[in-house]
Structure formats: C-alpha cells, structure tokens
C-alpha positions, -999 to +999 in steps of 0.1 A: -054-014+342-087-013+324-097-035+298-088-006+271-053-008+284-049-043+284-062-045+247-035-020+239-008-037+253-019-069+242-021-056+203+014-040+209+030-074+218+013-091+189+025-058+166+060-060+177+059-102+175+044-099+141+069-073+127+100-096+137+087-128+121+084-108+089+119-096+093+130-129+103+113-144+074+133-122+045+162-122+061+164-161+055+144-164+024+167-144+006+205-167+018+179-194+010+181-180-029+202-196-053+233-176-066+246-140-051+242-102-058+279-107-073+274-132-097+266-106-125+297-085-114+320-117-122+302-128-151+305-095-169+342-089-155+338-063-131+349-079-106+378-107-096+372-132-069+395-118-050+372-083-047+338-102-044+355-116-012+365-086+000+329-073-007+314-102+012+338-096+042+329-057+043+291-063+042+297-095+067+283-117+044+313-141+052+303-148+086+283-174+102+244-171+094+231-164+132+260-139+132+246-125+098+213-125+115+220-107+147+241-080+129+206-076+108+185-071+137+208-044+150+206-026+120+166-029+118+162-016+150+182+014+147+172+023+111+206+018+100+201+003+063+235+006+052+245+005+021+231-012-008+254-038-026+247-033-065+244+004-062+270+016-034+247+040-022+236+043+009+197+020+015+176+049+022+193+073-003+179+048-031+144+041-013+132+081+000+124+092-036+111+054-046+087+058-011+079+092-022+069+082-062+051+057-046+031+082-020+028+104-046+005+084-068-012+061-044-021+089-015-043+110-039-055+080-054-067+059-019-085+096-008-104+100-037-116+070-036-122+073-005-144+105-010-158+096-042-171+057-038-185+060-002-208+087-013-218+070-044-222+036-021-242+054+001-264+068-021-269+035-043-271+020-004-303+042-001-317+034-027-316+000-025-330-023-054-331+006-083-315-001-109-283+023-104-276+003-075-280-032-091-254-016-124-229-004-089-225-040-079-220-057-113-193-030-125-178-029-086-177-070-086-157-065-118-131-041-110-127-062-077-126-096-093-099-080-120-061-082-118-051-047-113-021-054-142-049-066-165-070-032-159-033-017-166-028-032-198-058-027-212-055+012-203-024+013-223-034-004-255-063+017-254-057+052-246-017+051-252-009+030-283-045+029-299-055+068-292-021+080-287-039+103-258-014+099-228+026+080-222+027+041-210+053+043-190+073+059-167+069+091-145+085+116-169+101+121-201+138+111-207+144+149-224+130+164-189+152+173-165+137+184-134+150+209-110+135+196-080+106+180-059+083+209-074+095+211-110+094+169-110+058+163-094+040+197-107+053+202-139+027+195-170+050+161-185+049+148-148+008+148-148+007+135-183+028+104-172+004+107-139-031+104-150-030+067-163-016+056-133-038+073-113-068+066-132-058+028-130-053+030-088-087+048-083-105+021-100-089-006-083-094+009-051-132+019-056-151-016-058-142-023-018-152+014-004-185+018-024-196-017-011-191-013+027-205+023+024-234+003+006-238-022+030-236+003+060-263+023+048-284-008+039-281-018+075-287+017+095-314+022+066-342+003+091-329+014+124-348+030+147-328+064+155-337+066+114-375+056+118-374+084+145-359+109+125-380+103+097-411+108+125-396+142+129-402+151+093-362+153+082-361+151+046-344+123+025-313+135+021-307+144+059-318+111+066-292+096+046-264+121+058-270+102+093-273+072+080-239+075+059-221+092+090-232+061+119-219+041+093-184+053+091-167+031+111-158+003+086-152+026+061-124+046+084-109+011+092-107-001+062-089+029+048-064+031+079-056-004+062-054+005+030-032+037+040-004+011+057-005-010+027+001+020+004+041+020+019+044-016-007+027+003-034+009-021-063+036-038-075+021-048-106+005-017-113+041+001-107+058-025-129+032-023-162+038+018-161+074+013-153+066+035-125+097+043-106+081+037-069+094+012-039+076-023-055+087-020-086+123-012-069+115-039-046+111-064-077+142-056-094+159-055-059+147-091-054+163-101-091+193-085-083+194-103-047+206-072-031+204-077+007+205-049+019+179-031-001+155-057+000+156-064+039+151-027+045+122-021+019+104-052+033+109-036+065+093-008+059+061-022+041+057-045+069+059-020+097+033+000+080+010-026+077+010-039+109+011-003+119-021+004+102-038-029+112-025-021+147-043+017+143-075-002+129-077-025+161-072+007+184-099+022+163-124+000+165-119-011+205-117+028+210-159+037+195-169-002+202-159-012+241-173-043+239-141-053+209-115-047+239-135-067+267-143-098+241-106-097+230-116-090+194-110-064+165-109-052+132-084-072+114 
C-alpha cells in the first residue's frame, strides 16, 4: 500500500470516528435538556397524558436510553429520519426545501466570492505596499472581525426601514404564491427578498479569500520560476496570472471547507432575515426539542463538514506528497 493509500484510509477512519462522536454527542445533549417536545401540546390542551404516552411509546422515547440510542444509530445509518414529532411529517419532507433555501442563497454567494475576492487579493497581493492594498486589509480585517448578524442589522435599518429600497425578512411575500421550484426561486419578489441576503453572505465571506489570495501572491511574488519568467520579458500581468494560479491551492482548500459548512447555513444570518433555510429551522427545532428533526439536521451539517475537511486533506496530500508521508494536512 503506498503512503497515498495509507493517508486515505487513515483520514477515512478519523472521518467515520469523527462523524459518530457528533452524532453521539446530540443524541445525548438533547435527553440531557430540561422539559419535552410535548410539554407545549399539554400546556395548550392538545393533548391528554394519556396521548403524550402513547406518542412517547410510538417514537420509543419510553424505552431505556442505550435502547433509544441504538435504535438512533440504525436510523442514521440508513437515512431513515422518520418522522418529526411537532410537525407529523416525515424528517426529510420538512428539511429538502429548508437544505435547498439554504443552498440557494449560500452557493451563489461562497462562488462569487470565491471569483471576485481572490482576483482582487491577488492583484492588491501584487502590488504590495500601495495604498489599495493597505485600504483591502483595513476593510477585510473589518468584515472578518464583525458579527455576521451585526453586518445584518445594520443592512436592514439602512436600506430596508431607512430607504425603504428592499424587504427585511423572509424569502417571499405572504400575497405570493408560487407554483413551483422555478416560479419560487426566479420570480422578481423572490430576488427582491434575495439581494440583502445575499449581499450580506458575500461580504462575510470575502475578508478570508482576498487574504490567502494576498498572501499567496506575496509569497510566489520573489520566487524564482517568476524571476525567470520576468527574464523572459512576460509582461506584468502574465506574470501575475502565474503567480495567482501556483497559488491556488489554499484558496481551493479553503473553499472545499467552506462548501461543507454551507449544509449548516449562517444561522444568524438566516435568523435576522427570517430566512426560511436549515439553521434557522435548526434553531426553532432546538426550542421546540424535536428529536427527530434536530438529530437528522445535525447529521447532515456534520457529515458535510467532515466531508469537506476530509476532501481538503485528500486535496492537499494529492498536489503535496510530502502531506501524506509526514502524516499531515489541511485541516
């Protein structure tokens, strides 16, 4: 088996070892809660004691914990969510359009980024010490040192209740009805809920990929394949294409991160614009101590993550061979 091989394996154990503890962890976190998803149901008469018992024993929440817990596990591996307790639907039939509002939003918004800041960081990387650069960091160290709720906030007082310009909350308007996945995500009231949002995620995002595309650039910037190139007589700006290009690598691992971490969505972000995605379902899921729903959407965002920091490992030992002979890697 070559050392490639054995890294592989190696991260796939750790993956797989990683993914369980997280499971493990909200499984017992939530029994460890005070109260029950039921208590509301009694307190407002919905429900007799009689029928939160018979709940409990349908949804095995009457048997012993390690019996709880190994009925859970089953369920995770097979992608059988069930059914969610407060909404007698069935898990994934509430979390596929939440997953999808969430993509919808933070996809575009990650890739532009993406695009947009590592061209402007390697361009302010070239032209190190000028003064655009020197502005890139101050305003780049504040968006990244900001709360993405505050940067929220402050985008709805200003261009939604000072200017009027755009809605502060929500992903459409309560007189729409859409027929649809096209007449919900293209329709003109969907991208005037949108842009806020969006704008919002972009700048949140931009501070971390114009600074490694900055500091890439700084560092190929005195190479020698450069000071060659440059002895050849290639002009500036095909200097810094080859600069920005051997410097890709931490910017493609950082956004393989980034991309797994999307499946959580910003929580905060989703709860100030009342955005209808899986954290802010997540939060009220959390309140409402449904089980079910919880244990698969925390499922899901931890899968991803790992998945995507399992993706940046392979990554990295794949263009670097010396990060699968030390044992090392990008997360």
């Amino acid at each position: 088996m070559s050392d490639f091989q054995r890294f592989l394996v190696k991260r796939v154990a750790i993956a797989a070892g990683l993914t369980l503890v997280a499971v493990s962890i909200i499984f017992f976190v939530l029994r460890l809660l005070p109260g029950s998803p039921f208590e509301a149901l009694i307190t407002a008469g919905n429900l007799s004691e009689a029928q939160v018992q018979e709940i409990r024993s349908m949804y095995g929440l009457d048997q012993p914990m390690w019996k709880q817990y190994v009925s859970y596990l089953k369920s995770i591996l097979t992608f059988q969510f069930g059914y969610s307790i407060l909404r007698s639907r069935p898990v994934w039939a509430v979390l596929e359009p939440k997953l999808i509002n969430t993509l919808i939003l933070l996809v575009p918004a990650l890739v532009t980024t993406a695009v947009l800041s590592s061209l402007a960081g390697m361009y302010v990387g070239w032209n190190r010490g000028s003064k655009l650069e020197k502005l890139s960091i101050i305003v780049t160290t504040f968006l990244r040192s900001t709360p993405v709720f505050i940067t929220a906030i402050l985008f709805v007082i200003l261009f939604s209740y000072t200017l009027g310009l755009v809605p502060a909350f929500g992903m459409r308007s309560v007189v729409a009805s859409p027929d649809g996945y096209l007449d919900t995500y293209l329709s003109i009231d969907f991208l005037h809920h949108y842009v806020l949002p969006f704008t919002v995620a972009v700048l949140f995002y931009s501070g971390d990929f114009l600074l490694l595309a900055r500091n890439g650039v700084v560092e190929k910037k005195g190479s020698e394949f450069l000071k060659l190139h440059r002895a050849k007589g290639l002009s500036e700006l095909e200097q810094l294409a080859r600069a920005g290009r051997n410097s890709m690598l931490p910017i493609l691992t950082y956004f393989a991160l980034r991309l797994g971490m999307i499946f959580q969505g910003l929580i905060l972000l989703e709860v100030v614009f009342a955005w209808p995605g899986i954290g802010r379902a997540l939060v009220l899921a959390i309140q409402q101590q449904d089980y079910p729903l919880v244990q698969a959407a925390v499922f899901i965002m931890a899968l991803a993550v790992i998945l995507a920091n399992l993706f940046a490992d392979v990554l990295y030992a794949y263009f670097d061979p010396t990060v699968s002979t030390s044992g090392g890697g990008a997360a």
